[in-house]
C-alpha positions in Angstrom: 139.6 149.7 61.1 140.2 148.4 57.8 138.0 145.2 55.8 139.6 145.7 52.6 140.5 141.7 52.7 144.0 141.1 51.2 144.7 138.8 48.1 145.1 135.3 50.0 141.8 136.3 51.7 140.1 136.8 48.5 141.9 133.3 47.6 140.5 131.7 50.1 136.9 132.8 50.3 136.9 132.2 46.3 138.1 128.6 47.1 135.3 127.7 49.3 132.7 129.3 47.5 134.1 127.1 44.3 134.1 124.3 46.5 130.4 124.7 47.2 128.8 125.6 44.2 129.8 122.3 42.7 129.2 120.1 45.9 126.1 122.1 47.3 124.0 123.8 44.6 120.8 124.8 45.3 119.6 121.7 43.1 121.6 119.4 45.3 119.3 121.3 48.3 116.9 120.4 47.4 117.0 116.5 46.1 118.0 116.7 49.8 115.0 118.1 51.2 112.8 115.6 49.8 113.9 112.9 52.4 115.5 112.1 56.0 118.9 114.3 55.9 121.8 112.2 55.4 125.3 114.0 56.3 127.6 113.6 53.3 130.6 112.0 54.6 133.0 112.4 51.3 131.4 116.5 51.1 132.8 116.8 55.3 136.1 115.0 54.3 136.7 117.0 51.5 136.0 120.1 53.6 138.8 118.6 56.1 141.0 118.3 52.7 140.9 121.9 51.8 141.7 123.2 55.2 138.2 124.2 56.5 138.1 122.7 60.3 141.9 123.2 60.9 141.8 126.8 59.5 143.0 128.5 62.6 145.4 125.3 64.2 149.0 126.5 64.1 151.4 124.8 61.5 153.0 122.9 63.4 149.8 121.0 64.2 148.7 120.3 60.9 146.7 123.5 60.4 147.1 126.5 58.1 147.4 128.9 61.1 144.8 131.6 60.0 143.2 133.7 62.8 139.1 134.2 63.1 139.1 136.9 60.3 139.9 134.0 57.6 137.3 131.5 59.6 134.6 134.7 59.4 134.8 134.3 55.7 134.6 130.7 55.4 131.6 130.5 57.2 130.0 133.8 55.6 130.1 131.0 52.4 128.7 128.3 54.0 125.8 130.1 55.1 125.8 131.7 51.5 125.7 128.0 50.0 123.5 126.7 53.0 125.9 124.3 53.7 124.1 121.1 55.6 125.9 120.1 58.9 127.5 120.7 62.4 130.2 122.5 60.4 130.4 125.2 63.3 131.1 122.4 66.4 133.8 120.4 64.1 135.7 123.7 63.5 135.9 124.5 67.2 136.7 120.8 68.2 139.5 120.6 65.7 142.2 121.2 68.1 141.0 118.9 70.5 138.7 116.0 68.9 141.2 113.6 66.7 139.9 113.3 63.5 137.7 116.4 63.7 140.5 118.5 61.8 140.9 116.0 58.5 136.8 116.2 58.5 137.1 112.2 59.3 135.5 112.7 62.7 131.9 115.1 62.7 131.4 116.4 66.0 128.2 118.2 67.4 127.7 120.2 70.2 124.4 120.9 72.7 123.3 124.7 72.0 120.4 126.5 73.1 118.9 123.2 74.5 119.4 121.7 71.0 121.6 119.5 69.7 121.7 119.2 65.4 122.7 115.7 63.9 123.0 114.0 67.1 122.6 110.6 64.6 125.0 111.3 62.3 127.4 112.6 64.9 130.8 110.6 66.0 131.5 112.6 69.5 129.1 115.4 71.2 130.1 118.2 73.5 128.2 118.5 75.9 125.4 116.5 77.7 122.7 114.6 75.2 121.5 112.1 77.2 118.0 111.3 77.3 117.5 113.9 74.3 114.5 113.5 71.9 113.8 113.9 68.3 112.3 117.0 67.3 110.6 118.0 63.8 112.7 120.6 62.5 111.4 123.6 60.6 114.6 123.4 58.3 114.6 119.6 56.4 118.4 120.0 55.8 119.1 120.0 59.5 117.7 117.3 61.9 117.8 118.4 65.5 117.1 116.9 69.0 116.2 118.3 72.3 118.1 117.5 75.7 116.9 117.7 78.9 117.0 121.3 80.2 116.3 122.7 76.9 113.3 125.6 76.7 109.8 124.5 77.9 111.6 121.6 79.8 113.0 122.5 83.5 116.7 120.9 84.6 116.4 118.2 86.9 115.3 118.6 90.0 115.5 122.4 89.3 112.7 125.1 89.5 114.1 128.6 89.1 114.2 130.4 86.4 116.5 132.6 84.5 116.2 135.3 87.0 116.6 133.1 89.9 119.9 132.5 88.6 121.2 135.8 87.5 120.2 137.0 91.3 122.7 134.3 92.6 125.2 135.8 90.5 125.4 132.8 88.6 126.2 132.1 84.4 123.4 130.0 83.9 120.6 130.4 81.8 117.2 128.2 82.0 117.2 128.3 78.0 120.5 126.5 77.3 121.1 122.8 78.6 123.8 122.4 80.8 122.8 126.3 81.6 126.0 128.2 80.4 126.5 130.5 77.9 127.1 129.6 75.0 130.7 130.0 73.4 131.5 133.2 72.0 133.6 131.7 69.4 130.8 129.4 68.4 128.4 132.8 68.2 130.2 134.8 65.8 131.0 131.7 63.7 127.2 131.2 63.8 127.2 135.3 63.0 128.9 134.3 59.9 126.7 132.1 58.6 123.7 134.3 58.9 125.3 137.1 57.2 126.5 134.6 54.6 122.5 133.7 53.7 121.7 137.2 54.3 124.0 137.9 51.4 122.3 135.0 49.3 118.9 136.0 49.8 119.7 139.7 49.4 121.4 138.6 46.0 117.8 136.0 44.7 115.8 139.0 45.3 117.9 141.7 43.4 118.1 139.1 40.9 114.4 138.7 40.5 113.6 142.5 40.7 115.6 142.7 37.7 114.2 139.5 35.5 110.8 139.8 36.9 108.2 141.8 34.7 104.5 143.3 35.4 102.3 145.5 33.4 105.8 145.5 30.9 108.2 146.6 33.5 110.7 144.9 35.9 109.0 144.4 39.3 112.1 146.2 40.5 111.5 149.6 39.0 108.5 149.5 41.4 109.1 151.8 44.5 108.2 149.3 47.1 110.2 146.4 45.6 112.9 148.6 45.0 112.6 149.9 48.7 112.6 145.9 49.9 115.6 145.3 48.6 117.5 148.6 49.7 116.3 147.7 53.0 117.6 144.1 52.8 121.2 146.0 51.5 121.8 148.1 54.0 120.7 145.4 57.4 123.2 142.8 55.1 126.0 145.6 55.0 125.7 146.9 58.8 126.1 143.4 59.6 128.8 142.5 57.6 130.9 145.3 58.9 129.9 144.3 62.9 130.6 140.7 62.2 133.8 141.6 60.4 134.9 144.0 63.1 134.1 140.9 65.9 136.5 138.8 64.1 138.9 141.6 64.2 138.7 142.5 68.0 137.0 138.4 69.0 135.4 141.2 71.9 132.5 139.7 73.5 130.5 142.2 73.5 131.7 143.3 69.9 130.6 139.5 69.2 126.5 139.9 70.8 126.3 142.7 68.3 127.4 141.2 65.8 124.9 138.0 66.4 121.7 140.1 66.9 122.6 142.3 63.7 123.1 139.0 61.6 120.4 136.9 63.1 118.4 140.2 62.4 119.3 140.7 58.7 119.2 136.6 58.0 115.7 136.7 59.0 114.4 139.5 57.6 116.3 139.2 54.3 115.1 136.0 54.0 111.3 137.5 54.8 112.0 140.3 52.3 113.0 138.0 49.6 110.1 136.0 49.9 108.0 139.0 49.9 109.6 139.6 46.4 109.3 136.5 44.8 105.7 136.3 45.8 103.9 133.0 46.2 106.7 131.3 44.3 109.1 132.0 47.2 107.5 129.1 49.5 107.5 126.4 46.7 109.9 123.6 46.4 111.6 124.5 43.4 112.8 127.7 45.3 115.7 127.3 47.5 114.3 131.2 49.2 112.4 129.6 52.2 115.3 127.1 53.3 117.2 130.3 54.2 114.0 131.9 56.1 114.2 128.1 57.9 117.5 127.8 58.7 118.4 131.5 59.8 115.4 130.8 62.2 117.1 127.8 63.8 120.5 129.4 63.7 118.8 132.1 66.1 118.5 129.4 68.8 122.1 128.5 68.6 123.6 131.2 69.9 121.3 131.0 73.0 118.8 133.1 74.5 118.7 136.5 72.2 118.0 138.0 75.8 121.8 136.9 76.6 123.5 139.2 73.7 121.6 141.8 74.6 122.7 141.4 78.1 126.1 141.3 76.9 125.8 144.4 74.8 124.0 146.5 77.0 126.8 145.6 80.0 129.3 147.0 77.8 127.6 149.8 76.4 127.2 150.6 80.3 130.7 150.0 80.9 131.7 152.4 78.0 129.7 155.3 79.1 131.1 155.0 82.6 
């Protein structure tokens, strides 16, 4: 399989990322931080403008008729820039939500029990009522949770996961509305994790190199230097499995894909941290709002016990 991206690819992902760097730079992230988050209408409308949520709608609809490989980078950069929003739901609802496509319209969707910017939201997929206000670990991204989420059972319902997958049913007690989550919405998801994993791996190489101790660069240190191999080679096994998902859109190419990303955003992030040292965590440092959002991501894509599931099935499957 080939991921040599072709020259409108390369157009494209260097389009966004231009688009971001002067509309979401890490100084912008973190004036934003410091109070309530506020969705930035003209930022979504311009996203609409460039072709972002109607990326994959055909032509004739208004869209520029690109398949998931094209979507798979445009996300990968909007994890890179930490872009603030329910940029993942709009996408998906473009073909069907009016409005959603130009960026006029924001939509949100309920995932893993959660729902992000219910508040700032114009339509919601899925079932929100009677959903509360949670304090979210990342301060870009406000979330609520709905009835049925984790820790809270369904209405008038008291079995559990297992209950359900002995009935032969789709239904998992850690999701509201208990279905699985949309692949498409996973490996979107997948994109943005590897996206930040490719940011944080970047801040720490970055700092290995400028960084000096007893006269050296804290890079030409074994265990540095070994932190940030580690980080390169989790961010480029998941690059290839999320590429390869966007190539094949197989399910179960698509679980691996998420546990390899949500795997290398987390632990880049951690490893990056572990570079910078105490200055990682502070304000001025946009290295812990990737640790914060890869964690939520995680939830987003549903139990982690569900990919697995997934994967396992056709790993079984494959071996006969």
């Amino acid at each position: 399989m080939r991921f040599r991206l072709t020259d409108d690819q390369r157009a494209l992902r260097d389009a966004v990322r231009r688009l971001l760097s002067r509309r979401c730079d890490p100084a912008v992230l973190r004036k934003a931080a410091e109070g309530p988050p506020v969705l930035d209408r003209e930022l979504w409308r311009a996203l609409g403008a460039v072709g972002v949520f109607a990326l994959r709608l055909p032509e004739a609809e208004g869209g520029a008729g690109l398949g998931l490989p094209e979507a798979v980078l445009v996300f990968e950069e909007a994890g890179r820039a930490l872009l603030p929003g329910p940029l993942v739901a709009t996408h998906l609802a473009a073909a069907s939500v009016p409005g959603a496509a130009t960026g006029e319209t924001v939509v949100t969707a309920v995932a893993g029990g959660l729902v992000e910017w219910l508040d700032a939201a114009d339509v919601v997929c899925g079932d929100a009522a009677g959903a509360v206000p949670l304090r979210s670990v990342d301060p870009l991204t406000p979330l609520h949770r709905v009835r049925g989420g984790r820790g809270e059972p369904e209405p008038g319902g008291t079995r559990d996961a297992g209950d359900a997958a002995r009935a032969g049913e789709t239904r998992d007690a850690g999701d509201a509305g208990g279905m699985r989550p949309d692949p498409l919405a996973v490996l979107l998801t997948a994109a943005e994790q590897l996206g930040s994993a490719v940011r944080s791996t970047g801040l720490a190489a970055q700092h290995a190199r400028t960084r000096e101790q007893f006269g050296r660069p804290i890079g030409a240190f074994q265990a540095v230097a070994h932190l940030c191999a580690g980080m390169l080679v989790r961010t480029e096994t998941a690059r290839a499995a999320v590429y390869a998902a966007a190539v094949t859109a197989d399910p179960v190419d698509i679980a691996a894909a998420r546990l390899l990303a949500d795997e290398a955003a987390v632990r880049c992030a951690r490893d990056c941290l572990q570079v910078h040292g105490g200055m990682g965590f502070t304000w001025e440092s946009e290295v812990h709002l990737h640790l914060k959002r890869a964690w939520m991501r995680t939830r987003r894509g549903g139990e982690v016990t569900q990919s697995e599931e997934v994967l396992a099935g056709g790993l079984l499957v494959d071996g006969g």
